[in-house]
RODO-2510 file (C-alpha; in nm, 4 decimals, decimal comma):
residues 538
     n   res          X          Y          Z
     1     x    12,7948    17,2800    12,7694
     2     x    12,4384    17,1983    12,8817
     3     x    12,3575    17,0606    12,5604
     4     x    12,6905    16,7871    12,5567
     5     x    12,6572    16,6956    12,9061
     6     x    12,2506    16,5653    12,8036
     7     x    12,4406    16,4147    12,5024
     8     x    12,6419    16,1810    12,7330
     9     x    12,4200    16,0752    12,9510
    10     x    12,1561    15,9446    12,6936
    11     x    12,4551    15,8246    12,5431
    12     x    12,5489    15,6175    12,8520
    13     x    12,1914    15,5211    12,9199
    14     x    12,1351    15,4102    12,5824
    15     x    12,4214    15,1619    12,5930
    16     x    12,3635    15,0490    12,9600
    17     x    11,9778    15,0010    12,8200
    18     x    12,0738    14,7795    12,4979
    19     x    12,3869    14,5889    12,6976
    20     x    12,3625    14,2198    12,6956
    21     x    12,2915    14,0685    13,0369
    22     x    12,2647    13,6880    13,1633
    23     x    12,0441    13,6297    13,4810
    24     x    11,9071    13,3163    13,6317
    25     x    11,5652    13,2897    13,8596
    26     x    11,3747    13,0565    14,0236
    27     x    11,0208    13,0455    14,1294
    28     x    11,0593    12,9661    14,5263
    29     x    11,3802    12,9584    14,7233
    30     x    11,2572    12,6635    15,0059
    31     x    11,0855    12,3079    14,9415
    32     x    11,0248    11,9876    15,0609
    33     x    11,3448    11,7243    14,9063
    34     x    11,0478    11,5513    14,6739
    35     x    10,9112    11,8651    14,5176
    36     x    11,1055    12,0715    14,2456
    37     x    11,1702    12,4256    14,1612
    38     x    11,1532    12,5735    13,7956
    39     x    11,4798    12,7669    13,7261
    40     x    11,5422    12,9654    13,4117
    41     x    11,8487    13,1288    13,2996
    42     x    11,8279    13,4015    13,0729
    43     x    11,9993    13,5941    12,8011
    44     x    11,8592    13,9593    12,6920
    45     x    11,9886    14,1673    12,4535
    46     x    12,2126    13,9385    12,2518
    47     x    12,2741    13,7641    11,9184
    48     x    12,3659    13,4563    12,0973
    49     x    12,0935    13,2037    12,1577
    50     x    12,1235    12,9666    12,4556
    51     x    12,1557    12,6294    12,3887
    52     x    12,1476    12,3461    12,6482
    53     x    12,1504    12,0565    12,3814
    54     x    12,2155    11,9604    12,0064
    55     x    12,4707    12,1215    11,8085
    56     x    12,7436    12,3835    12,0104
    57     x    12,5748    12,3969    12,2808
    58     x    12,6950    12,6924    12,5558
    59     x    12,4917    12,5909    12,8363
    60     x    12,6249    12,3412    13,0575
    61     x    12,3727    12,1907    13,2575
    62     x    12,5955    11,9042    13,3904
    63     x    12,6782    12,1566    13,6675
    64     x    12,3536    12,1276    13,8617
    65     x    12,3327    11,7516    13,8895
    66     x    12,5706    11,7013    14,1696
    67     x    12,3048    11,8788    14,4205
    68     x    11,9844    11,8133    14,1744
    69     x    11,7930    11,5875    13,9422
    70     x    11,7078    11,7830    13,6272
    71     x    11,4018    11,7445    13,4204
    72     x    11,4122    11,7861    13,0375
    73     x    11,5495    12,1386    12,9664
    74     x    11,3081    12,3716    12,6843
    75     x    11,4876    12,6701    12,5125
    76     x    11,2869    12,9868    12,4283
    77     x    11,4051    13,2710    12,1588
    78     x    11,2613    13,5798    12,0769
    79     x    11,3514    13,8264    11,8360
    80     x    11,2265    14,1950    11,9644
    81     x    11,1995    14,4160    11,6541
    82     x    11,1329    14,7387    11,8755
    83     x    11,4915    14,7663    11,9924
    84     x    11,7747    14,9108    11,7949
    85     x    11,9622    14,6367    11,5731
    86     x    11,6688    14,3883    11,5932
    87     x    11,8461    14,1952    11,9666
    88     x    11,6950    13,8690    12,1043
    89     x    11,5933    13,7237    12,4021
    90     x    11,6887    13,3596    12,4782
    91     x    11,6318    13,1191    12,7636
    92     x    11,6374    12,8103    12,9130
    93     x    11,3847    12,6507    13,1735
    94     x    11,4261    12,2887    13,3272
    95     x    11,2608    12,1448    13,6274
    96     x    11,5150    12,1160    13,9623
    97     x    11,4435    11,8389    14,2255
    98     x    11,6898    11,8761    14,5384
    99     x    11,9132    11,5153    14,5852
   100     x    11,9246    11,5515    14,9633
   101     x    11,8147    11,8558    15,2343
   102     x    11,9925    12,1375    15,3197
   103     x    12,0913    12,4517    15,1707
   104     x    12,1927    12,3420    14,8326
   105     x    12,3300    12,6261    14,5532
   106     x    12,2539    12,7130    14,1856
   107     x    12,6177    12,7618    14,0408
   108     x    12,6923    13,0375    13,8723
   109     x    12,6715    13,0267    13,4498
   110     x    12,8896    13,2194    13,1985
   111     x    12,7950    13,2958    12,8059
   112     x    12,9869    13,5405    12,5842
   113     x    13,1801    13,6856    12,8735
   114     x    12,8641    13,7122    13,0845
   115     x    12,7710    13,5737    13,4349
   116     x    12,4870    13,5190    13,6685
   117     x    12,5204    13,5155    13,9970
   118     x    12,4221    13,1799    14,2200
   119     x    12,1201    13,1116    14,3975
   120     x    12,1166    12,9056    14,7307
   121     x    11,7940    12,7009    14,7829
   122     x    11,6462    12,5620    15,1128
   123     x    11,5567    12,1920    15,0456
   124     x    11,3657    12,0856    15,3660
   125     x    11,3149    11,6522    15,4619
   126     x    11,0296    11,5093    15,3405
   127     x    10,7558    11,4701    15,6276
   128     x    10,7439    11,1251    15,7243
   129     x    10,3836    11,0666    15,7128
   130     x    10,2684    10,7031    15,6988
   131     x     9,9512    10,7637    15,5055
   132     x    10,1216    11,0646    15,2498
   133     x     9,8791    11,2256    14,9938
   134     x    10,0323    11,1526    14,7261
   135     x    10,2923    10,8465    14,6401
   136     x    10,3449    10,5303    14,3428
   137     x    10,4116    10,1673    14,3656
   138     x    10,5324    10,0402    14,0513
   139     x    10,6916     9,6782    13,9318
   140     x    10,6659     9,4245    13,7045
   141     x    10,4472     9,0874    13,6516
   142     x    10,7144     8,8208    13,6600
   143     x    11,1117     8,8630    13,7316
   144     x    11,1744     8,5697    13,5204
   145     x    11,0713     8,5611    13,1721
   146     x    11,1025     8,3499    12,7896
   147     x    11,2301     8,5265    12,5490
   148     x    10,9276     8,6916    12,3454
   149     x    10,6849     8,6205    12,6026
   150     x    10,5003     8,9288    12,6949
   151     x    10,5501     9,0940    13,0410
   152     x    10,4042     9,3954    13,1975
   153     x    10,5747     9,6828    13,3730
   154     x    10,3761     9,9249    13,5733
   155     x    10,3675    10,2295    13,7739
   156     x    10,0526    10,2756    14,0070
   157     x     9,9549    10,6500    14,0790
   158     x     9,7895    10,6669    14,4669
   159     x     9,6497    11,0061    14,5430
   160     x     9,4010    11,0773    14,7857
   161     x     9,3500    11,4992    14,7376
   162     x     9,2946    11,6194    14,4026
   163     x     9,5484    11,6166    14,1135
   164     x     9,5695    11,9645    13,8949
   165     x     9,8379    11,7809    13,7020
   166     x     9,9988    11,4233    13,6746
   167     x    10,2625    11,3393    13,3924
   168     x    10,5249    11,1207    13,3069
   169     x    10,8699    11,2891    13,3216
   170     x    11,0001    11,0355    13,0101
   171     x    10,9805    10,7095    12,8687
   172     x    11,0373    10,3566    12,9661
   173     x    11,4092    10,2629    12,9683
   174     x    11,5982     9,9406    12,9316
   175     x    11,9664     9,8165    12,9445
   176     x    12,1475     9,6473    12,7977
   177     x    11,9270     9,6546    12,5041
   178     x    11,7241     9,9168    12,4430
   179     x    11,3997     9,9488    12,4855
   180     x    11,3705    10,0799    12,0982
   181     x    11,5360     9,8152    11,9927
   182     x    11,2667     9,5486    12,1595
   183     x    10,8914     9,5455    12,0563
   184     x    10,6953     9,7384    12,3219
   185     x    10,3639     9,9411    12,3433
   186     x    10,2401    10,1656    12,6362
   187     x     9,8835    10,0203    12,7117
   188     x     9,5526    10,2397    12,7935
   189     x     9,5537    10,3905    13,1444
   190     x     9,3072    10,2102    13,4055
   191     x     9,2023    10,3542    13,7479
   192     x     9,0542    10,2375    14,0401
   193     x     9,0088    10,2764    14,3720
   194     x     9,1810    10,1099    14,6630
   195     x     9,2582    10,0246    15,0698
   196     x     9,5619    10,1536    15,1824
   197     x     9,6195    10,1503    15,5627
   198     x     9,2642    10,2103    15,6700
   199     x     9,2526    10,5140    15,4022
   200     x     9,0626    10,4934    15,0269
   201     x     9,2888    10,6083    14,7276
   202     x     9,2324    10,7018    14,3739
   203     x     9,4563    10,4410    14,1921
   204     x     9,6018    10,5213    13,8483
   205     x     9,7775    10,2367    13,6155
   206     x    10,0490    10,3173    13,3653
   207     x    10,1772    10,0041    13,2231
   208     x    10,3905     9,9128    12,9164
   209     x    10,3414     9,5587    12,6852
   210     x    10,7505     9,4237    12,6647
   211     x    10,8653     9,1235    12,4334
   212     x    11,2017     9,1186    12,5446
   213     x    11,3751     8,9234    12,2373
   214     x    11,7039     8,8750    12,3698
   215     x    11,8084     8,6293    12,6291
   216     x    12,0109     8,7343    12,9803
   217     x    11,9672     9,0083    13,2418
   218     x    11,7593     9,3105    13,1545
   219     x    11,7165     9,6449    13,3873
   220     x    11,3644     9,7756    13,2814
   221     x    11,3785    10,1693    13,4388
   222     x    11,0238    10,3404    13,4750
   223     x    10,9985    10,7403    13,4494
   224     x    10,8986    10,9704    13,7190
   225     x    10,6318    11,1112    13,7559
   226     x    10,5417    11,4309    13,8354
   227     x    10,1981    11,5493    13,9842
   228     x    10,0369    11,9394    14,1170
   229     x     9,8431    11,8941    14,3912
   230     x     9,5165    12,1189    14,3901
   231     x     9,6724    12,2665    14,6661
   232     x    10,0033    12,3959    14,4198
   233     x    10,2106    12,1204    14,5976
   234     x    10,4778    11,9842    14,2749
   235     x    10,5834    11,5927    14,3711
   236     x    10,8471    11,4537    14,1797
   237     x    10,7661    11,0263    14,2348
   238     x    11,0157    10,8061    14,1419
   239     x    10,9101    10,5421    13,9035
   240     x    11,2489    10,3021    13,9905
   241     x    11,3575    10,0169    13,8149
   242     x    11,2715     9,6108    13,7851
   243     x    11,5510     9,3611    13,7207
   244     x    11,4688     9,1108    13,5084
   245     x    11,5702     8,7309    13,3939
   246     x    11,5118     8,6568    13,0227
   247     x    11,5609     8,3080    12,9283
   248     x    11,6459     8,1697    12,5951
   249     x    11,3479     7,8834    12,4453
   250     x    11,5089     7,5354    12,5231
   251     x    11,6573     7,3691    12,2039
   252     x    11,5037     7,2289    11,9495
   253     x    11,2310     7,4879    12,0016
   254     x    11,1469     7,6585    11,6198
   255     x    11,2619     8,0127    11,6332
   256     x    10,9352     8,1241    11,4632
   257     x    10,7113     7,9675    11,7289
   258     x    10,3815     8,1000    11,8995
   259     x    10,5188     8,2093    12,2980
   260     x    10,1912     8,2241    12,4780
   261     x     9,8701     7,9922    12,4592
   262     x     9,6094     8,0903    12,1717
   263     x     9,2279     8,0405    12,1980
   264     x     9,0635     7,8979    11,8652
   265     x     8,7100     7,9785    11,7938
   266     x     8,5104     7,9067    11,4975
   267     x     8,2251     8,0114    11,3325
   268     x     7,9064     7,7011    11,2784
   269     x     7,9487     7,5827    10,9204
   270     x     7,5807     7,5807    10,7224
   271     x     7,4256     7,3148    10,5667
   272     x     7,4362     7,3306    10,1702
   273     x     7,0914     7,2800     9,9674
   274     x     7,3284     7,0824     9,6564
   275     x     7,7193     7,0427     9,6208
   276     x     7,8918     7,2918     9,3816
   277     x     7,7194     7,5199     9,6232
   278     x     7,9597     7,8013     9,7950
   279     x     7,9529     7,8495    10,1720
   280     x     8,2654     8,0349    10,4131
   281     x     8,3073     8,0454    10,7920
   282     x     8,5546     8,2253    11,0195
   283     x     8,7971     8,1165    11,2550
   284     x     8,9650     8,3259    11,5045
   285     x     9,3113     8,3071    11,6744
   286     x     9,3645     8,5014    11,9648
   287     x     9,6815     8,5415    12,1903
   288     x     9,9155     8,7076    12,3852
   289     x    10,1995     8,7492    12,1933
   290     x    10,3921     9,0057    11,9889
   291     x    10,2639     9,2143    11,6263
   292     x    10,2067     8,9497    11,3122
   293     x    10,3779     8,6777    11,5636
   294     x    10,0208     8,4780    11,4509
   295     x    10,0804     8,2960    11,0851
   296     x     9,9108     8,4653    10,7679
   297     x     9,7632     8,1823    10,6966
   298     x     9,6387     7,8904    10,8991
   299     x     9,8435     7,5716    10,8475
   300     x     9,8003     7,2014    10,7991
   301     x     9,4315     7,2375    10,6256
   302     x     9,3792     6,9415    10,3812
   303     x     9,0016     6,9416    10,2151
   304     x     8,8265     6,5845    10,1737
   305     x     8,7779     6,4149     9,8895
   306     x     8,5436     6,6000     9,6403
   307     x     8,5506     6,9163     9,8562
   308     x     8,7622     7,2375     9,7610
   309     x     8,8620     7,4244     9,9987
   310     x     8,9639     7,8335    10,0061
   311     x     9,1634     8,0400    10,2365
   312     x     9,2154     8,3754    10,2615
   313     x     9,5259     8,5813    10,4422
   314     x     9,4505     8,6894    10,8196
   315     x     9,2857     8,9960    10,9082
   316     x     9,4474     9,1171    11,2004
   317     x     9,3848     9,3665    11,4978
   318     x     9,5008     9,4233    11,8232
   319     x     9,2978     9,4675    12,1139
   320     x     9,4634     9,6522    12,4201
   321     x     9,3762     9,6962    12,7894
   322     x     9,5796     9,7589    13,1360
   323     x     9,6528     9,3865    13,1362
   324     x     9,8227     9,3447    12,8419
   325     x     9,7924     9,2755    12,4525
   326     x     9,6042     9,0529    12,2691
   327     x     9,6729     8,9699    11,8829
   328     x     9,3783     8,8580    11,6660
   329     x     9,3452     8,6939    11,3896
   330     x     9,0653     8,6169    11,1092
   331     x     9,0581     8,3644    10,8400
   332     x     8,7913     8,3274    10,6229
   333     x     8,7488     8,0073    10,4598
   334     x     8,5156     7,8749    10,2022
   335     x     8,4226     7,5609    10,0459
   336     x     8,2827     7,4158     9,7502
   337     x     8,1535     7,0183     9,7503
   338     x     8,1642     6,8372     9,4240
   339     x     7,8918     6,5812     9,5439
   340     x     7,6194     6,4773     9,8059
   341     x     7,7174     6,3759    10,1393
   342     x     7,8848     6,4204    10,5194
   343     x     8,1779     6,6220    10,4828
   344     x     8,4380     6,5814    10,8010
   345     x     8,6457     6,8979    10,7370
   346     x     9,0004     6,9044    10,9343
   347     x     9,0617     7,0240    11,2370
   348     x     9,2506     7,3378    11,3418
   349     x     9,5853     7,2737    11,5039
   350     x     9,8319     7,5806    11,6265
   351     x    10,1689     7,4746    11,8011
   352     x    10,3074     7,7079    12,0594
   353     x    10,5287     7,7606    12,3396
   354     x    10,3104     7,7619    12,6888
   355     x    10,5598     8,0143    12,8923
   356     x    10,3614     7,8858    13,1939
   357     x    10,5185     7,5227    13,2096
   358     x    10,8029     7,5790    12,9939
   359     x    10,7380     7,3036    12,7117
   360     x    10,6115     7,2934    12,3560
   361     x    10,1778     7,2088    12,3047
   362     x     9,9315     7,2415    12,0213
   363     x     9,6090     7,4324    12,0667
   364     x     9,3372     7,2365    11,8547
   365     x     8,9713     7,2913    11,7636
   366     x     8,7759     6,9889    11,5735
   367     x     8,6717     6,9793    11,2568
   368     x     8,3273     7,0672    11,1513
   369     x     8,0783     6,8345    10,9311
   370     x     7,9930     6,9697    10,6180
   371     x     7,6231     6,8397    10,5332
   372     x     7,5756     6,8452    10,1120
   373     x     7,1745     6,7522    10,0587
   374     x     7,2157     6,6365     9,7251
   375     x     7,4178     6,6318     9,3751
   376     x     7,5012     6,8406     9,1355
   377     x     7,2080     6,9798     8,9000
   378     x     7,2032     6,7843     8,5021
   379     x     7,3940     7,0515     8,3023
   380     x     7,1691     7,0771     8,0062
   381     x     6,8164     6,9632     7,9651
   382     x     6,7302     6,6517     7,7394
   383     x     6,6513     6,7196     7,3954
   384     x     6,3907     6,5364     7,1534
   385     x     6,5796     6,4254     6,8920
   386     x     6,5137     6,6193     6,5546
   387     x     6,5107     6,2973     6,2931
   388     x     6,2673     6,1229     6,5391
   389     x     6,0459     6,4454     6,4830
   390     x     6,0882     6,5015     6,1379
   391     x     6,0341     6,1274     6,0445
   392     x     5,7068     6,1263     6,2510
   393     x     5,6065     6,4800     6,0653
   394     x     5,6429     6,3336     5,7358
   395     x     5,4711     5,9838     5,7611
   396     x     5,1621     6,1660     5,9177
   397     x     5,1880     6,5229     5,6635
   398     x     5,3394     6,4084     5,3693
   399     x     5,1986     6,6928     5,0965
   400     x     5,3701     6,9267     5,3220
   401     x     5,7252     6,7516     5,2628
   402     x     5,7581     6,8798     4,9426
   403     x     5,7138     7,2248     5,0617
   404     x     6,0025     7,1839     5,3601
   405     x     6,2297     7,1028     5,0582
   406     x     6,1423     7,3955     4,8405
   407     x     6,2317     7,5886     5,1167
   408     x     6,5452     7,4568     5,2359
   409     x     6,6600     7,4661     4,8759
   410     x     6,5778     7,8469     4,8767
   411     x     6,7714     7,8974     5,2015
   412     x     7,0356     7,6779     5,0676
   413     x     7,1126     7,9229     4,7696
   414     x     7,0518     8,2385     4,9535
   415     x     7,3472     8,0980     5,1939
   416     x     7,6070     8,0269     4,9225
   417     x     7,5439     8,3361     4,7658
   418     x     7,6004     8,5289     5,1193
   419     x     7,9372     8,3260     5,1197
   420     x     8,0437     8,4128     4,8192
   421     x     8,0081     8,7774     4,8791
   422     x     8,1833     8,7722     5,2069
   423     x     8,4588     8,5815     5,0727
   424     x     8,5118     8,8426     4,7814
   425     x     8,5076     9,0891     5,0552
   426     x     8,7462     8,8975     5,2899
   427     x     9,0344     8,8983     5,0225
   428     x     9,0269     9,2394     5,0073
   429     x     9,1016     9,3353     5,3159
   430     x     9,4277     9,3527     5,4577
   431     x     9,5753     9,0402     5,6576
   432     x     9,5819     9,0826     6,0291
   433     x     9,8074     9,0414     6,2861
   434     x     9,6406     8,7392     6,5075
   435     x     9,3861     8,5041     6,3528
   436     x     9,1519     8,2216     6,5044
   437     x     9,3293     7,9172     6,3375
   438     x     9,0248     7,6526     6,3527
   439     x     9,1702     7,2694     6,3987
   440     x     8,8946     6,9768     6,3095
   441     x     8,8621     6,8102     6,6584
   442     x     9,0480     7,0297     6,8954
   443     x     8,9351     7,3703     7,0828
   444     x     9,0468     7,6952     6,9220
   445     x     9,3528     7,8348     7,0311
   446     x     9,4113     8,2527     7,0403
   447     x     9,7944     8,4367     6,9335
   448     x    10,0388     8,4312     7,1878
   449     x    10,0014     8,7946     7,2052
   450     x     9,7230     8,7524     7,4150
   451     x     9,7503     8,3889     7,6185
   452     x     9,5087     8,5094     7,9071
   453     x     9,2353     8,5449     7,6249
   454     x     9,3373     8,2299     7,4663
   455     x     9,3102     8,0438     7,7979
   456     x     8,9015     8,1481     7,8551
   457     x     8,8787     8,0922     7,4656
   458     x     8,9824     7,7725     7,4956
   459     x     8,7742     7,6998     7,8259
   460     x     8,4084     7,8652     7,6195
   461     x     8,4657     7,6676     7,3341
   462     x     8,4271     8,0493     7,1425
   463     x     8,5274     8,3136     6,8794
   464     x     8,5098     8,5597     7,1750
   465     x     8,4651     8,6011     7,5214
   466     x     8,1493     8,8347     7,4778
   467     x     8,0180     8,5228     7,3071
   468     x     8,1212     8,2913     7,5687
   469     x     8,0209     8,4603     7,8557
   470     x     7,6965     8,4856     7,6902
   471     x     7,6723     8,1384     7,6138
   472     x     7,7963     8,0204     7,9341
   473     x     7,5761     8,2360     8,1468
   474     x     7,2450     8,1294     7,9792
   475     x     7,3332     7,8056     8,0420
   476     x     7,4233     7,8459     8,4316
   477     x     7,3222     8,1741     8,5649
   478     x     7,5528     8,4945     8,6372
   479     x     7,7976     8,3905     8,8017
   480     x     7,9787     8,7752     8,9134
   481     x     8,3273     8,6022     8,9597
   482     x     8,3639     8,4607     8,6135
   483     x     8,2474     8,7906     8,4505
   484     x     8,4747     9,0236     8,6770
   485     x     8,7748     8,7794     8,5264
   486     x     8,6487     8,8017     8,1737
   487     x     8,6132     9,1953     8,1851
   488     x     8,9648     9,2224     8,3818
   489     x     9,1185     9,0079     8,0536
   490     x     8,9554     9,2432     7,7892
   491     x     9,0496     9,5335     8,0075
   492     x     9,4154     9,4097     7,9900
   493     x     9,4628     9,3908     7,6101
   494     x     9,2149     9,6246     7,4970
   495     x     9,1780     9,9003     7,6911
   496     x     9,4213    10,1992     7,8205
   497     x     9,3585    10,0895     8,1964
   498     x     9,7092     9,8938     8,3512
   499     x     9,6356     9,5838     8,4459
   500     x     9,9120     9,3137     8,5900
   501     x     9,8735     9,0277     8,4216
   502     x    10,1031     8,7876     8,6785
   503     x     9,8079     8,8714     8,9365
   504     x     9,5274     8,7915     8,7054
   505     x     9,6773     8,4617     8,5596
   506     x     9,5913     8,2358     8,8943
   507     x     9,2195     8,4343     8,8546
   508     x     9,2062     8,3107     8,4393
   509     x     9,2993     7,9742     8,5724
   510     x     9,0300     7,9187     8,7913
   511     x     8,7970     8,0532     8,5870
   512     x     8,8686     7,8563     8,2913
   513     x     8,8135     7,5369     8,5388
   514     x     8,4932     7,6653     8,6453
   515     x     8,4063     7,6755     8,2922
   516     x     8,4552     7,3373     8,2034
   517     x     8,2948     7,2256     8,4676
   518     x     7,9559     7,3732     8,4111
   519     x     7,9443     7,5104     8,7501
   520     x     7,5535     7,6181     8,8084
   521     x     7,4969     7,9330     9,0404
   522     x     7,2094     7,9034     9,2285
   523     x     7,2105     8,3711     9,2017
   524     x     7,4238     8,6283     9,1255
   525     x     7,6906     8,7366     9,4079
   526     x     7,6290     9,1265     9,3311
   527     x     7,7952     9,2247     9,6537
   528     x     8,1662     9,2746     9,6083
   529     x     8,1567     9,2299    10,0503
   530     x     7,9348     8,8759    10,0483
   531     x     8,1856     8,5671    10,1685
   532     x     8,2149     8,4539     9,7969
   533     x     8,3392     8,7893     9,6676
   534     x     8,6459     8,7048     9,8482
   535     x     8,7175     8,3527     9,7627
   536     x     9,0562     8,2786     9,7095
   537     x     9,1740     8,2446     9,3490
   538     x     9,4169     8,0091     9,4367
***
């Protein structure tokens, strides 16, 4: 009898131990209206999980916003292994701030036939205190705006007692359009310190870059913020919301245009020792507007006669501060004179839309002058001319005439018979694929196989490009451009390595124009990073 009645009651206290139960706490049950309270609801013992959000969710929050604000809810499940059948533990925690003072209530929550009971909370006024501890100003730098101009919204921290804690509770909103749907960026925080009624405060910026796109009205709404005092106050600070007026660009205005005034600065161009010299400078655009709003290229540039001019795409970066963002913009640009002279290179011209007066202008830098000491270096020395020599030789050593005869005669023979044995062996070999086909008068020309090759063929005046190259260079000097073009060719059709042969065309072309023009190099560009190394191939 003993024995079943201790049976039952571990029975009973077994399953009252491993029953399910749902219970809800807070951490304090009285607060000022502009602090907030951390409630969790809880859910032990069960296979259920509590879910406030997402799929199926069986939490319904939605009940607690007619007495609070609610912060972004996190969900916690653990699975305790220790306890028969492997139950879980589930919760959910979110931040309460009361809406107005008074004794406001916690409703009660059901899950899976469970409930919690309610929880009335004492929300007391906020102090009026004229010179608080903690508050934010926030707003935006113009209520009226162009479309894609940029324009900053801000919320301004003041705290005069130490912050454990300070953080946004969200992101920047926007309506109609969406804030994700307009290019934005959050900028760098900035602090300072400032006046406020007699009283210094610790100042802290948030701010936010907007290019509103779209014309019309347009609600920008800041987060809160919430801040722990050193004390273990918790302030929720409204961040509020800025109304603002976006206007459409007048007509006529491209859509592509610049909205905000660019500075143009320029690098000094160097004099040149001789023309089909190489020199580059840089010229930077800078200005307030939106991400690759500046053009890739710069427009409008037209070289002088006998000048050739080169232009690479923009390097770009972005340089960000409290105030704003500011787009940059690099060009390099190099030049190569065909003769001696004063150069007047063109000016730089960028049109844009100044947002400040509401009418289309042109930012403009002038032209630099290109200096070009002298000509181009003679091509090939002049050479005595051999009949002159030989006819001078013989009137002044004629036994030694005879001799020069016997000897040519010898070489004579020894050639022919060197051509007749390579000829015997040339008919026995197989015929290949692609021949040199040699034309009296005209350049060779290479199979169609290979019309990159045949181009720099063509340009040398050569069997092969080894032999060219060679030719060329001992003529001119190295000149590292040429030979990375002729090694990227031989790469293409004789190696294993993939190389596009679209892309390398423009490169062939060039190089088969510096070719014929017997372009000296006054040294070898070795460094793959020097201004020339990156001279368009266009």
């Amino acid at each position: 009898m003993v024995a079943r009645l201790v049976f039952i009651l571990f029975t009973l206290w077994a399953s009252n131990t491993l029953a399910a139960t749902l219970t809800t706490t807070v951490d304090r049950k009285e607060l000022a209206v502009n602090e907030h309270i951390v409630f969790t609801l809880s859910l032990i013992n069960s296979d259920t999980r509590l879910r406030a959000e997402g799929i199926a969710p069986n939490v319904d929050l939605s009940v607690l916003t007619k007495n609070f604000d609610l912060g972004t809810p996190r969900a916690d499940n653990r699975f305790i292994l220790t306890r028969e059948g492997g139950r879980s533990t589930s919760s959910i925690t979110v931040e309460l701030f009361p809406k107005h003072p008074g004794a406001v209530t916690i409703p009660a929550f059901s899950v899976d036939g469970l409930r919690s009971q309610p929880i009335i909370i004492k929300a007391n006024p906020t102090a009026s205190n004229t010179n608080p501890e903690v508050f934010v100003r926030s707003g935006v730098n113009k209520t009226t705006v162009w479309a894609r101009e940029q324009t900053i919204a801000y919320i301004d921290l003041y705290h005069r007692v130490n912050l454990t804690t300070a953080s946004l509770g969200g992101d920047i909103e926007a309506t109609p359009t969406r804030i994700d749907l307009m290019e934005y960026r959050k900028l760098p925080q900035a602090k300072r310190k400032e006046q406020v009624a007699g009283i210094s405060y610790n100042v802290q910026r948030i701010a936010w870059a907007i290019f509103p796109a779209q014309s019309g009205d347009l609600t920008v709404r800041l987060p809160d913020v919430w801040a722990v005092t050193a004390n273990g106050r918790r302030l929720r600070l409204p961040g509020g919301q800025h109304q603002l007026q976006v206007k459409a660009l007048p007509t006529g205005i491209p859509a592509d245009i610049l909205v905000g005034k660019p500075e143009i600065s320029q690098s000094p161009l160097t004099a040149l020792p001789d023309a089909n010299s190489l020199t580059s400078w840089s010229i930077t655009l800078r200005a307030p507007v939106g991400t690759n709003a500046l053009p890739g290229t710069l427009p409008g540039l037209t070289a002088p006669a006998n000048v050739k001019l080169y232009q690479d795409s923009a390097q770009r970066r972005t340089d960000e501060t409290e105030d704003g963002l500011t787009n940059i913009a690099t060009y390099i640009l190099s030049v190569t004179p065909l003769a001696a002279g004063n150069f007047r290179l063109p000016p730089i011209r960028l049109s844009y839309f100044d947002p400040q007066r509401g009418v289309m202008d042109t930012a403009e830098s002038p032209g630099q002058t290109l200096i070009v000491k002298s000509g181009p270096k003679p091509a090939t020395p002049t050479v005595t001319s051999p009949a002159s020599a030989s006819h001078s030789t013989t009137e002044n050593h004629e036994p030694s005439s005879l001799i020069w005869q016997i000897t040519a005669l010898t070489f004579a023979v020894l050639w022919l018979a060197t051509l007749g044995l390579w000829l015997r062996a040339r008919l026995a070999l197989p015929p290949e694929k692609s021949v040199l086909k040699e034309i009296p008068g005209a350049t060779r020309t290479f199979h169609a196989a290979h019309p990159l090759q045949a181009i720099l063929l063509d340009a040398f005046g050569s069997p092969s490009l080894e032999q060219g190259l060679s030719e060329w260079e001992a003529r001119f000097g190295v000149d590292q451009e040429l030979r990375e073009t002729v090694r990227a060719v031989q790469r293409l059709y004789y190696s294993k390595e993939k190389v596009d042969e679209e892309k390398l065309r423009p490169a062939v072309q060039v190089a088969a124009a510096r070719i014929r023009a017997g372009t000296p190099t006054k040294q070898a560009i070795a460094d793959k990073w020097s201004p020339q190394a990156f001279t368009s191939r266009v």
